[in-house]
C-alpha positions as CSV (number, residue, x, y, z in Angstrom):
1,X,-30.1,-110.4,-1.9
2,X,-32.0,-109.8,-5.0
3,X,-35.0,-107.3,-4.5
4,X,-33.5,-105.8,-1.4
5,X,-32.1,-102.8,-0.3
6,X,-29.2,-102.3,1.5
7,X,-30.7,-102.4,4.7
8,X,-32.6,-105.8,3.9
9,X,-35.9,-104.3,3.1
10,X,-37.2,-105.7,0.1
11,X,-37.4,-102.6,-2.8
12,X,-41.3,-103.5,-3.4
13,X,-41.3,-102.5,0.2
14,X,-39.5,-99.2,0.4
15,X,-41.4,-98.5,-3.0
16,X,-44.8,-99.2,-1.7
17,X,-43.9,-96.4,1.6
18,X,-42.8,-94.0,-0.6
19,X,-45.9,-94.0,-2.5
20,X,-48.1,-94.3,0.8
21,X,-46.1,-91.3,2.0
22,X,-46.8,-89.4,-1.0
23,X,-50.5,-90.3,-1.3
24,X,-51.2,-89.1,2.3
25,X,-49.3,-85.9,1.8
26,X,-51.5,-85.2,-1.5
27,X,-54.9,-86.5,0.5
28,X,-54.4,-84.5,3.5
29,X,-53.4,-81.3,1.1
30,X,-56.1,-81.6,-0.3
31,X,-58.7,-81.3,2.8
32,X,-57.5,-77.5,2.8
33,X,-59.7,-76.8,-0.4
34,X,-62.7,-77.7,1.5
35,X,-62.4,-74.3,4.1
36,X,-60.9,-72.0,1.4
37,X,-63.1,-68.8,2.8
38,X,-62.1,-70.5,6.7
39,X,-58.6,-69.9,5.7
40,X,-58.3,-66.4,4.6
41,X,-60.5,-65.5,7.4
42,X,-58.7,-67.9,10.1
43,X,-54.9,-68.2,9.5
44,X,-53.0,-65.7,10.8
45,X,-51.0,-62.8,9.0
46,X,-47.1,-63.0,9.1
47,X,-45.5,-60.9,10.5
48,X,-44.3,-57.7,8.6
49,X,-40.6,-58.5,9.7
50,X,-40.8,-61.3,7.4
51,X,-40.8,-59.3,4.6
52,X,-38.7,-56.1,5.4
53,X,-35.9,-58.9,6.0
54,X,-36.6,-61.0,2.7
55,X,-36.0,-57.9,0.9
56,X,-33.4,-56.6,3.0
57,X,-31.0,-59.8,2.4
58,X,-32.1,-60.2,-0.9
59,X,-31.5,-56.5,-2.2
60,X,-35.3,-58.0,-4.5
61,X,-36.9,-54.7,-5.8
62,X,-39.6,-54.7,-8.6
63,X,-39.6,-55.4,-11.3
64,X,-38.2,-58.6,-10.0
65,X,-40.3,-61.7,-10.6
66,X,-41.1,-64.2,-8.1
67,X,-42.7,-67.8,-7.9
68,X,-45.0,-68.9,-5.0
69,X,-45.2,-72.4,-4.1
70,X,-48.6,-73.2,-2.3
71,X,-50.1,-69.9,-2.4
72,X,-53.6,-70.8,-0.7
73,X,-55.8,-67.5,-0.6
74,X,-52.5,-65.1,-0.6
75,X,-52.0,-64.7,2.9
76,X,-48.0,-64.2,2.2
77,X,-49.1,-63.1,-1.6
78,X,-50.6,-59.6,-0.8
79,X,-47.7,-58.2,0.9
80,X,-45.6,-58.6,-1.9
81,X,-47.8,-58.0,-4.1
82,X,-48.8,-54.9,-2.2
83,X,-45.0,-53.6,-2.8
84,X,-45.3,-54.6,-6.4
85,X,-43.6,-57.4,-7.2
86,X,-44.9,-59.2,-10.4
87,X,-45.9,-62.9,-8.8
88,X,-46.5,-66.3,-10.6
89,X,-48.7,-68.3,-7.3
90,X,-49.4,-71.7,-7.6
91,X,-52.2,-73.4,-6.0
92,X,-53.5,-76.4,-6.5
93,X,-56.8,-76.4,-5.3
94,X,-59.3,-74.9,-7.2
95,X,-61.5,-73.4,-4.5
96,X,-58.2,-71.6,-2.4
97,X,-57.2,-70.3,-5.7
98,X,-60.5,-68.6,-6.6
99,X,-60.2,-66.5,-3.3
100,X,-56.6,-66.0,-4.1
101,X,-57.6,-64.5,-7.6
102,X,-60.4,-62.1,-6.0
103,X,-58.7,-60.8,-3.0
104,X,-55.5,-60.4,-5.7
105,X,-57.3,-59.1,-8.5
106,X,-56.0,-55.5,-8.1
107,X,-52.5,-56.8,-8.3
108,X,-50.2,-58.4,-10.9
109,X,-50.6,-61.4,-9.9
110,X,-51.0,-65.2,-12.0
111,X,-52.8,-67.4,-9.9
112,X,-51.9,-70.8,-11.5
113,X,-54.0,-74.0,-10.7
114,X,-50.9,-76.2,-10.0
115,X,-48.5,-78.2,-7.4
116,X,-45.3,-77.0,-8.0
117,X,-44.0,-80.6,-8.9
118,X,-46.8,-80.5,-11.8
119,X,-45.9,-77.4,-12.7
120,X,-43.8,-77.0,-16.2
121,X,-42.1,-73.8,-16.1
122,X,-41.6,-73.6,-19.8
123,X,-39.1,-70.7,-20.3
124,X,-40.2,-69.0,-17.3
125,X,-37.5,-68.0,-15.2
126,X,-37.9,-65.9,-11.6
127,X,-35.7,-64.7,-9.6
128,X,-37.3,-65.7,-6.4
129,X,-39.0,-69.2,-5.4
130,X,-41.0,-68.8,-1.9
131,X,-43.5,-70.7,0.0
132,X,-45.2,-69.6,3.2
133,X,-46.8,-72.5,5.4
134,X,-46.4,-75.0,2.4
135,X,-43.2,-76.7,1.5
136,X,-44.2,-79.8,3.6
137,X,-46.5,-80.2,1.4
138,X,-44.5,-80.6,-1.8
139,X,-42.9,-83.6,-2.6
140,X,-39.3,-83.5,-0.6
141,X,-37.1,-85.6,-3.6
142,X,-37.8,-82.6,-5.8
143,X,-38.4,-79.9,-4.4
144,X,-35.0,-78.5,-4.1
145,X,-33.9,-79.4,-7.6
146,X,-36.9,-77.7,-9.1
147,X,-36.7,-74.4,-7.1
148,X,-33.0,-74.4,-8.3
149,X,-34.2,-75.3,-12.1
150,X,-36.5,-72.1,-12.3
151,X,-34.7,-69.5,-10.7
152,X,-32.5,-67.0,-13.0
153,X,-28.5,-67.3,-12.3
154,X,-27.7,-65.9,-8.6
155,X,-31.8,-66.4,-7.5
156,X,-33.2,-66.7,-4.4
157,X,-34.9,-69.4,-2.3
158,X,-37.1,-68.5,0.7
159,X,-39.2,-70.7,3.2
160,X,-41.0,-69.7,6.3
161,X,-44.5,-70.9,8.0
162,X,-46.4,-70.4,10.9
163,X,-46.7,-73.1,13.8
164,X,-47.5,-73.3,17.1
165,X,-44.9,-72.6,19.8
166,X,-45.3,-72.6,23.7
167,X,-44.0,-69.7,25.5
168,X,-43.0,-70.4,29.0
169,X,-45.8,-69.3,31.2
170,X,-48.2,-69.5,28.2
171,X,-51.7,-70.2,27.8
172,X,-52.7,-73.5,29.8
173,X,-55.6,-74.4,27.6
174,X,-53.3,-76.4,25.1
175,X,-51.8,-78.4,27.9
176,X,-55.3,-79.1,29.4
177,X,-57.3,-80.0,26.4
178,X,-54.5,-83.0,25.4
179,X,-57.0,-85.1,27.3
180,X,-60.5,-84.6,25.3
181,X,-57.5,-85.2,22.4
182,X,-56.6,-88.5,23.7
183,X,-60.2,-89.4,24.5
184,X,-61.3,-89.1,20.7
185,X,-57.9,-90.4,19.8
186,X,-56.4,-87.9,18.3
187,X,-53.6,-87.2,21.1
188,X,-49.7,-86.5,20.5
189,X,-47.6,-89.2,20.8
190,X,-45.3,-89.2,24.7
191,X,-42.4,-88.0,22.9
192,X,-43.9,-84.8,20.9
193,X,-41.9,-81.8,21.3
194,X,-43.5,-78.9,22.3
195,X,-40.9,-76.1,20.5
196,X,-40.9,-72.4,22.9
197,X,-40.4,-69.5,20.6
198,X,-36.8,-69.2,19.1
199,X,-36.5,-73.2,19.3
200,X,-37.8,-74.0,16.1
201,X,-35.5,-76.5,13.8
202,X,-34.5,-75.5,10.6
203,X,-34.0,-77.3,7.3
204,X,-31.2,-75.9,6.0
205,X,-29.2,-79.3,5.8
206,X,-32.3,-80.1,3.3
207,X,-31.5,-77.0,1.2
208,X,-27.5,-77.1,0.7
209,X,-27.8,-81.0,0.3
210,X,-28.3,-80.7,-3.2
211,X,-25.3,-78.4,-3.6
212,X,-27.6,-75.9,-5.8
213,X,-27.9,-73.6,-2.5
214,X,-26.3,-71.8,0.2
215,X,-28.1,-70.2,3.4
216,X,-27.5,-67.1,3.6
217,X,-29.3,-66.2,6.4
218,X,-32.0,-68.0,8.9
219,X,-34.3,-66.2,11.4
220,X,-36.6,-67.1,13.8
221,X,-40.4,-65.9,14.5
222,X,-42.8,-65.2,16.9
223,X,-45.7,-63.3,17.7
224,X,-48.6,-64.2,19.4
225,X,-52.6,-63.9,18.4
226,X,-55.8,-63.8,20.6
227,X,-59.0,-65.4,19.7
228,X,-62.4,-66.1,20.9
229,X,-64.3,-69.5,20.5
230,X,-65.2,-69.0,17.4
231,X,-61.9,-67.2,16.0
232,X,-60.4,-70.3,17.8
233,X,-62.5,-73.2,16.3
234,X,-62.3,-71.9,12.8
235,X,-58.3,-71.6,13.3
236,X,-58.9,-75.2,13.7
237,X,-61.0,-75.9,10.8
238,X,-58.3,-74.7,8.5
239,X,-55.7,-77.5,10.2
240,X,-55.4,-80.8,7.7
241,X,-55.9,-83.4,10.6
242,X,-59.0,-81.3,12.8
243,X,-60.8,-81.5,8.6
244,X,-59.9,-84.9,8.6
245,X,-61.7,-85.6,11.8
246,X,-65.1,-87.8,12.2
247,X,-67.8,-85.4,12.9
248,X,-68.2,-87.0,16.4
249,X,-64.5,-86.1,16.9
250,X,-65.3,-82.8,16.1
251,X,-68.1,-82.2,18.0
252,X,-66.9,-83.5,21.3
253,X,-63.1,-81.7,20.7
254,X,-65.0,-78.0,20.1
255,X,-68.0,-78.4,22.6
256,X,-65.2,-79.2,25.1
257,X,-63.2,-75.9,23.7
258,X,-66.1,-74.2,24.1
259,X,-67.3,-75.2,27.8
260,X,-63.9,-74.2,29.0
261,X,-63.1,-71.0,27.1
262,X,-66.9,-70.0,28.4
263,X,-65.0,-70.2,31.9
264,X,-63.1,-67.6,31.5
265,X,-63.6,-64.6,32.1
266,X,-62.8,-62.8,28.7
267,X,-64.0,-66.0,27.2
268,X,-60.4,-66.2,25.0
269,X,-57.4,-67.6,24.5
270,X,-53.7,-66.8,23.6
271,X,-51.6,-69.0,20.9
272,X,-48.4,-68.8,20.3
273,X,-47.0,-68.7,16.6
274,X,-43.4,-69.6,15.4
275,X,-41.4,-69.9,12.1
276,X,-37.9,-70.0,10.8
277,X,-37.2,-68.2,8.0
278,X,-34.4,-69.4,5.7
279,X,-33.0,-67.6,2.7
280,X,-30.7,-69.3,0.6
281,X,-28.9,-68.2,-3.2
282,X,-28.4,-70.3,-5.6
283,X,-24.8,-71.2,-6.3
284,X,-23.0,-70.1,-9.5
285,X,-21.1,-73.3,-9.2
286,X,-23.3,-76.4,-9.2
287,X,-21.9,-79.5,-8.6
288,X,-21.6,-81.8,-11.6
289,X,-23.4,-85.5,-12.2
290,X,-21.5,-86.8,-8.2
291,X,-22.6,-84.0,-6.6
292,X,-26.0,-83.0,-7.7
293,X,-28.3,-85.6,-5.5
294,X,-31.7,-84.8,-4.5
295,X,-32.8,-84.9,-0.8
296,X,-34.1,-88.0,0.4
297,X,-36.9,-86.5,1.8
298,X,-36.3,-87.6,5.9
299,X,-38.6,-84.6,7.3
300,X,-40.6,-84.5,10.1
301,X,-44.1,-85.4,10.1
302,X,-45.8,-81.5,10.4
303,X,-48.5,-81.8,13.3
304,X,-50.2,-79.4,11.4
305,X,-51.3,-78.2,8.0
């Protein structure tokens, strides 16, 4: 039928989703610019073993140049920076990237004002494309192709992030609070998973799909991080849907965190954190015109930013 798809949707239709999609990924991306100094107090530091094994299956030393995608204040920019690596960040929010620049200054570091799929690399040419906590974010039919397109023959591609995973006989809290969540109608769906550490999925049919990449090696996280009320609630205010929130949302959700953290009697809480990462090298063989197709972008919704 003219207009259609294969699958009887009209085009207009599947066109229309795809631009809603990409719309709400760029609005909720965007609420992270309003708690830039939130975030690089609030989000968590990776763990050290992220690095050591980046470099370690890489074989990366400096001078070797890299490209981060989504760098937000430099949480997973300081590190490498730190063992001086020369690093092109992008960031496209201009309040994120200021703090990026200041608590980076010391470093040789370009903090560029940009999403990765604005960006115009020019001549540039890295040998290492990374993103910590931010690939979600970047538009999935290009993503790929584009990492492949800047990277120097044999470069690297590496993606990691930091979610929350329940350990068995974790903290209780997150199970108990699901009903203030559902009250202000913000709960998780029946069917949400709940990954323990070690569980998390990885995306590495996303990465070789184009045929620019192999994985190489994938690794999973975990570590754990205590906070008080306020440690907790800012962790929260640094989270894409708990900005998006109505204020009354807001207010009931944290009183409520509050209230029950005040029970205790250390007054804290424990969450668990989880990643995968996956390294993957870019193929000396790409396919030709057949072979080179772009991922069609069937991820996951992230629960959080």
């Amino acid at each position: 039928m003219p207009g259609c798809s294969g699958t009887g949707t009209p085009v207009r239709d599947m066109l229309a989703t795809v631009d809603d999609e990409d719309e709400r990924r760029r609005r909720l991306a965007a609420t992270f610019d309003q708690a830039a100094d939130r975030y690089q107090r609030a989000r968590p530091e990776y763990p050290d073993d992220v690095y050591d094994r980046l470099l370690h299956v890489t074989g990366l030393t400096p001078p070797a140049r890299l490209l981060e995608v989504g760098a937000a204040t430099g949480k997973a920019t300081l590190p490498l920076a730190r063992r001086g690596f020369p690093i092109t960040a992008l960031e496209p929010g201009a309040a994120l990237a200021a703090v990026a620049r200041e608590s980076l200054a010391a470093y040789d570091v370009d903090v560029v004002e940009s999403r990765f799929e604005d960006w115009v690399a020019g001549d540039h040419r890295v040998d290492l494309v990374y993103a910590a906590t931010a690939w979600h974010w970047v538009d999935p039919a290009v993503r790929v192709a584009k990492a492949a397109s800047v990277l120097r023959p044999g470069g690297w591609l590496a993606l990691w992030e930091a979610v929350h995973v329940f350990p068995v006989g974790g903290d209780p809290l997150f199970a108990e609070i699901q009903d203030i969540y559902d009250e202000i109608g913000e709960g998780l769906p029946p069917d949400a998973n709940r990954p323990k550490p070690g569980e998390l999925p990885d995306d590495r049919a996303e990465i070789e799909a184009t045929g620019r990449f192999h994985v190489v090696d994938v690794h999973q996280l975990a570590w754990e991080v205590d906070y008080d009320a306020d440690g907790y609630l800012d962790l929260l205010d640094t989270f894409s849907g708990h900005i998006a929130m109505e204020d009354w949302q807001r207010e009931r959700l944290y009183g409520e965190i509050r209230r029950r953290l005040a029970e205790r009697p250390d007054g804290r809480l424990r969450r668990g954190w989880g990643g995968v990462l996956r390294i993957a090298r870019l193929r000396d063989d790409p396919p030709g015109p057949t072979g080179d197709r772009w991922s069609t972008g069937d991820q996951q919704r992230p629960v959080e930013g």
